[in-house]
C-alpha positions in Angstrom: 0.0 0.0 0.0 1.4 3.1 -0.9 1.6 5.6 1.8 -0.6 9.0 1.6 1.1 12.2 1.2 -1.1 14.3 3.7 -2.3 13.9 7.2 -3.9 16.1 9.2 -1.5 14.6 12.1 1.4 12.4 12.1 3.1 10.7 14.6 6.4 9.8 15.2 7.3 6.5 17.0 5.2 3.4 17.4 5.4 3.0 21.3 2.8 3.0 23.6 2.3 6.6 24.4 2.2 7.1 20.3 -0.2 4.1 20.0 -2.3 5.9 22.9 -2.3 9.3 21.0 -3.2 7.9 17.3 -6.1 5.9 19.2 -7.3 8.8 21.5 -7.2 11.4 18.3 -9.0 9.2 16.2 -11.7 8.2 19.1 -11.8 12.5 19.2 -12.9 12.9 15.4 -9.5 13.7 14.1 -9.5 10.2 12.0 -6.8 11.1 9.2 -3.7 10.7 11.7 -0.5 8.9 10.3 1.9 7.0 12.6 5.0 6.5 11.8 7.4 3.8 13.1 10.6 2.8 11.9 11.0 -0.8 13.0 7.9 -2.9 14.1 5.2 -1.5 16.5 6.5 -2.1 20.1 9.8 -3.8 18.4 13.4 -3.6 19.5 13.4 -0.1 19.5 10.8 0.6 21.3 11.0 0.7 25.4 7.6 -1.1 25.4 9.6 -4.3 24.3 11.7 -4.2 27.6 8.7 -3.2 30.1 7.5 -5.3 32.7 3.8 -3.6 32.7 3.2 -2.4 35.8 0.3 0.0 36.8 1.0 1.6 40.1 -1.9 3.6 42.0 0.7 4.2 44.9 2.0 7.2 43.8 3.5 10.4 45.8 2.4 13.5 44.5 -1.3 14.6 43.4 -0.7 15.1 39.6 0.9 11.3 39.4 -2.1 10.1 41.1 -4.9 11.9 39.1 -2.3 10.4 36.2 -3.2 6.9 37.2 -6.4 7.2 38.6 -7.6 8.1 34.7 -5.3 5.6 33.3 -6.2 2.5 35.8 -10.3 3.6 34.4 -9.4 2.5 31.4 -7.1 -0.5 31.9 -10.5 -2.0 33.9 -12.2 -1.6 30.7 -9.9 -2.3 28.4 -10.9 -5.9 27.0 -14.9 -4.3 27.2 -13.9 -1.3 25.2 -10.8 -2.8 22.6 -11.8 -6.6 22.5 -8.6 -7.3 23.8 -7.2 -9.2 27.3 -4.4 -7.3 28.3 -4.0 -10.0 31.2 -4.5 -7.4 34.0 -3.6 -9.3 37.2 -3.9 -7.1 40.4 -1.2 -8.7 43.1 -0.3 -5.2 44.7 2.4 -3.7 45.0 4.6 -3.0 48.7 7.0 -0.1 48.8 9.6 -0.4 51.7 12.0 2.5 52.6 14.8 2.9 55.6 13.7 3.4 59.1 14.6 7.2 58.8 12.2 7.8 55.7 9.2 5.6 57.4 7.7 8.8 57.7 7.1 9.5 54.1 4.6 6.5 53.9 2.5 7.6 56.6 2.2 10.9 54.4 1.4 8.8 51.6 -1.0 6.9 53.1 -2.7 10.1 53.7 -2.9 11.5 50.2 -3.9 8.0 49.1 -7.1 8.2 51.2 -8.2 11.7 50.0 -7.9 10.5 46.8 -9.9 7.2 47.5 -6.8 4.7 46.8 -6.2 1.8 49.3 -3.0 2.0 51.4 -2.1 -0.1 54.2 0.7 0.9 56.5 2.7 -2.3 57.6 4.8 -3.2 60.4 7.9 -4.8 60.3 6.5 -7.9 61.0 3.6 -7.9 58.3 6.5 -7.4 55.6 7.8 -10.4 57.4 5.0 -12.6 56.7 5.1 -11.0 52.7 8.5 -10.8 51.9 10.4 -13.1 54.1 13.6 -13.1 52.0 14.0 -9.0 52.9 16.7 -8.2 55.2 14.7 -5.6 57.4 17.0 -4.8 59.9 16.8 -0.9 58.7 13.3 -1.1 57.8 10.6 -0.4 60.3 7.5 0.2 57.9 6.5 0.0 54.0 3.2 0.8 52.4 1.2 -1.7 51.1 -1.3 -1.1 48.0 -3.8 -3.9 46.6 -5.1 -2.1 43.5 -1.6 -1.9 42.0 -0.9 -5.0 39.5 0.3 -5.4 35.8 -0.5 -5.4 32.3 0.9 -7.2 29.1 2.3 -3.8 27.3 1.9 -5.4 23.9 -1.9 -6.2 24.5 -2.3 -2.7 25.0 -0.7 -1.5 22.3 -2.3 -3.7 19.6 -5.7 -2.8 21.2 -5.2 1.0 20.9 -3.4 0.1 16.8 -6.5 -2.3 16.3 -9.3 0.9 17.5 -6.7 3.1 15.6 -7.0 1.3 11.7 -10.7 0.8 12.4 -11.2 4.3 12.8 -9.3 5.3 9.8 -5.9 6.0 11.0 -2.7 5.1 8.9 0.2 3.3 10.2 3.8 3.0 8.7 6.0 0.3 9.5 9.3 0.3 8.4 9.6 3.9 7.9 11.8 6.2 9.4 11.1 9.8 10.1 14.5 11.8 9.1 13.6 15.5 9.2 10.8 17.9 10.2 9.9 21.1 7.9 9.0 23.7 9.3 8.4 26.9 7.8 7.6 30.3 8.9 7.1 29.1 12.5 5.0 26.3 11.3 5.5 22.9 11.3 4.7 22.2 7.2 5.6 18.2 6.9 7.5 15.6 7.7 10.1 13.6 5.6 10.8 10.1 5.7 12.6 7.6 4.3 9.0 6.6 2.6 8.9 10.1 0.9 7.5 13.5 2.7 4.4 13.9 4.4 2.3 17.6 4.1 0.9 18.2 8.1 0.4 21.1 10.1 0.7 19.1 13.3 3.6 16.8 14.5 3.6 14.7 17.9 6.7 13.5 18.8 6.6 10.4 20.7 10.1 9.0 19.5 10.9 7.9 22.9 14.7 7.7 23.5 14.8 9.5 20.1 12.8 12.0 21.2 15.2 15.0 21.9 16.8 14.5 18.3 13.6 14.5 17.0 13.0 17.9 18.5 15.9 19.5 17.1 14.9 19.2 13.9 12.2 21.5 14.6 14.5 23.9 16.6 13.3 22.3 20.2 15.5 21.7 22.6 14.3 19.5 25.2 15.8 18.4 28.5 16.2 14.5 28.5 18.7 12.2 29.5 18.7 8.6 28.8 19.4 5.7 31.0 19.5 1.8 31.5 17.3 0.1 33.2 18.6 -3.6 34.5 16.6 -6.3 34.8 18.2 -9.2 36.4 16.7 -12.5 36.4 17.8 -15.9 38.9 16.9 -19.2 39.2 13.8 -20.5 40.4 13.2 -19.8 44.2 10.4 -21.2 46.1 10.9 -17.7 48.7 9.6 -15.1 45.0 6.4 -16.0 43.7 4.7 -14.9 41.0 1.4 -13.9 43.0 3.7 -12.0 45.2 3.1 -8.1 45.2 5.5 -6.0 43.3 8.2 -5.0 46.1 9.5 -1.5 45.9 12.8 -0.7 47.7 13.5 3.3 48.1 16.8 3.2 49.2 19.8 3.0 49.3 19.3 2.0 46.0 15.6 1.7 44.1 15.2 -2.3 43.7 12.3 -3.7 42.1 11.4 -7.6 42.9 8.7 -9.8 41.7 8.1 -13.4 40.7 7.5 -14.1 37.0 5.9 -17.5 35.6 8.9 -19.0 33.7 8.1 -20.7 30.7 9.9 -23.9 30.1 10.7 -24.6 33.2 9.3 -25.5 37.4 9.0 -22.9 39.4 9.1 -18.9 39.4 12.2 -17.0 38.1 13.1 -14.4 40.6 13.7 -11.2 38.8 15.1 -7.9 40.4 14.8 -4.3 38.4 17.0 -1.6 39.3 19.5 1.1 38.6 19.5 4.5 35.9 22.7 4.6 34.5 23.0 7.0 32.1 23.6 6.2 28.0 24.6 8.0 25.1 23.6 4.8 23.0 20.4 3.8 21.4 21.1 0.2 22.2 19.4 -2.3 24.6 22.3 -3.6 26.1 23.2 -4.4 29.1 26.1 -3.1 31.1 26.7 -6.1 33.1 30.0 -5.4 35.0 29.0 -1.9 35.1 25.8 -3.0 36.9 27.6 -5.9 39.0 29.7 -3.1 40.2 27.4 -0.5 41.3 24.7 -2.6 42.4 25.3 -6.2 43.3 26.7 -4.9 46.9 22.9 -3.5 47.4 20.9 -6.2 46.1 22.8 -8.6 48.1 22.6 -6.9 51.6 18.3 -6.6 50.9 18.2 -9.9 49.5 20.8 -12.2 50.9 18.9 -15.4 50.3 19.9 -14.8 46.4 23.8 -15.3 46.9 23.7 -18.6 45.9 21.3 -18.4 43.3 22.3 -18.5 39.4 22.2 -15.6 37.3 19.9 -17.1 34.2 19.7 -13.6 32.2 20.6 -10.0 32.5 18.9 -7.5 30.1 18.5 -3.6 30.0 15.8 -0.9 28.7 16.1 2.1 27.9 13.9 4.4 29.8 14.0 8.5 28.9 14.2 11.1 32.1 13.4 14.6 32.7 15.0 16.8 35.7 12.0 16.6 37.4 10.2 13.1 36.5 7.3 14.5 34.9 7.0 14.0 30.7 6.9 16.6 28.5 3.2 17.2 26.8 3.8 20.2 25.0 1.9 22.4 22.4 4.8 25.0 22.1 3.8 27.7 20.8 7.5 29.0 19.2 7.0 26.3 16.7 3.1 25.8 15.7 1.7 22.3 15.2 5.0 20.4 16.9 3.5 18.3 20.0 6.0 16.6 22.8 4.9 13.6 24.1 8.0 11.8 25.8 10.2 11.9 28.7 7.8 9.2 30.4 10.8 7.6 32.7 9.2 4.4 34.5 5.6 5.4 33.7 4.9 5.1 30.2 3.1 2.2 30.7 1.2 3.2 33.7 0.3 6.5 32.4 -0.2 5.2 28.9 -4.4 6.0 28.3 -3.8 9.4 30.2 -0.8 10.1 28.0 -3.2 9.6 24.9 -5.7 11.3 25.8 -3.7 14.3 26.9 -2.6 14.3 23.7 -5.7 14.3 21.9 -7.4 16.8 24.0 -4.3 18.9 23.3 -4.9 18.7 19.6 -8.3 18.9 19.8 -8.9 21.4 22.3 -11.8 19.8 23.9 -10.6 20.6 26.9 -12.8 17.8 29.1 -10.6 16.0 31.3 -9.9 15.7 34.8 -6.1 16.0 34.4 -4.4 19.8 33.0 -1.5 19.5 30.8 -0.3 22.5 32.8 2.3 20.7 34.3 3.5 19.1 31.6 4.2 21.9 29.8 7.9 22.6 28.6 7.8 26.3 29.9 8.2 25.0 33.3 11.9 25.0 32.2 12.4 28.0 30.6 14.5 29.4 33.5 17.1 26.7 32.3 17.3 27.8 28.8 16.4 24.7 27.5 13.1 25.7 25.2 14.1 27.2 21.7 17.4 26.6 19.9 19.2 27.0 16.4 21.2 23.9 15.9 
């Protein structure tokens, strides 16, 4: 099929968060959108490949939970809505922090309950009975959420392309965006490696392309790449798989949980930790990089796993802003150019609110519970970071 030559959107980068967007415009009325994507959806360049799918309720700050509040909505009625199981298994999740940071979950627990969201304060003992492999000596409380569970990213995604094509929209695999035109302040097209495509509107969703992608509109934007490592071990009986999601705050942030491991008996244990920062596009794992920096603090949390077998060691690459919050951006010093990236750890999570930020952005209907106020690249400008000439 030959691709069209005019779109009254196009987006860049076949993640989730641009699978979310092309479905929320379309579902919105705006049905001739274009995505493009230069491998497969949700393929080896995309994070979505590398995510484990969690959805988190138990967040810190009000805008994250409003975030996933309107997101979790959705992944309830996903399967009604799309036709598609995304394998939504709720386990919880448990976060765990030092004795002199206990405090912070107790303040936690509090925005939780104005907000409606389940959170359990636990005693040292209850983690106990949860996570008995936990070395708690320094640990006097965690926070315990049941709501929070996980989703099959690739489920998601397919359900949002699947509503996408059957309301019209366009998508191109296989093609890689190399330029955007912009003229006279306005975005005017976008060229590819498929030919160029006429739009006044562009949403970057390139992921950990994302701030090149920019700069070819004159944007700069302030994000920073870095590796995610996921560790997996050998079967333990002590990590199961309808375990909650464990959360360790410090000294280091650890992520444990029990995955189903096909092949074999039992659960692999895997552990999911560390940002080190990249330069490289590439999925690869540092592993005596991460052995150096991290083993020391994995071991002294989790001591049981010193004698257990390292079966695989992988790494994502996840895209950060200075202040953990993505970048939704209608900027107005380049009209029609759209951010949607910088998404860190939540892209997944935050996928359906994403979207439909993104669509009510574009379509300026202006009906959801959420403002793209603090999203907004302007809340850097005192770092000079917004418009450049490279």
């Amino acid at each position: 099929m030959n691709m069209k030559k005019t779109a009254d959107v196009v987006i860049i980068g076949g993640g989730i968060q641009g699978a979310s967007a092309l479905c929320y415009l379309c579902e919105a009325g705006i049905r001739n959108v274009m995505l493009i994507e230069m491998d497969k959806l949700g393929g080896a360049s995309s994070t979505t490949a590398y995510t484990s799918g969690w959805v988190m309720l138990q967040e810190e700050d009000e805008i994250n939970i409003r975030m996933s509040q309107m997101s979790f909505l959705e992944f309830l009625r996903f399967e009604e809505k799309y036709g598609i199981d995304i394998n939504f298994i709720q386990n919880g999740s448990l976060s765990i922090d030092t004795t002199d940071h206990s405090e912070r979950f107790h303040k936690r627990a509090e925005i939780h309950k104005t907000f409606g969201i389940h959170g359990e304060i636990l005693s040292r003992e209850d983690i106990r009975s949860v996570a008995p492999f936990l070395n708690l000596s320094d640990i006097e409380s965690g926070l315990f959420s049941k709501n929070d569970g996980k989703v099959n990213a690739d489920s998601v995604l397919q359900g949002y392309i699947r509503q996408a094509k059957r309301l019209g929209a366009e998508i191109c695999e296989g093609t890689k965006a190399v330029n955007i035109k912009v003229r006279n302040g306005k975005v005017a097209g976008v060229e590819t490696t498929s030919g160029f495509i006429h739009t006044p509107v562009v949403v970057n969703a390139a992921g950990i392309y994302a701030k090149q992608v920019a700069r070819w509109a004159g944007i700069r934007l302030p994000l920073t790449n870095a590796l995610l490592h996921v560790v997996l071990t050998e079967p333990t009986p002590m990590i199961q798989d309808n375990m909650p999601l464990i959360e360790v705050l410090n000294p280091e942030l650890i992520y444990v949980e029990g995955r189903t491991s096909i092949g074999s008996e039992g659960n692999i244990a895997e552990y999911s930790l560390g940002n080190v920062k990249t330069e490289s596009f590439d999925h690869v794992a540092q592993l005596e990089l991460f052995t150096e920096k991290y083993a020391d603090h994995i071991l002294y949390r989790i001591p049981e796993i010193f004698n257990l077998g390292i079966t695989n060691c992988y790494a994502g690459i996840r895209t950060l802003t200075p202040d953990d919050f993505p970048i939704l951006d209608h900027t107005d010093e380049v009209e029609g150019y759209v951010s949607d990236c910088g998404w860190g750890g939540r892209g997944i999570s935050h996928a359906p609110a994403g979207g439909r930020l993104i669509a009510e952005c574009i379509s300026k209907t202006h009906k959801l519970p959420v403002s793209i106020e603090p999203f907004l690249l302007s809340r850097f400008k005192g770092h000079a970071l917004s418009h450049c000439h490279t």
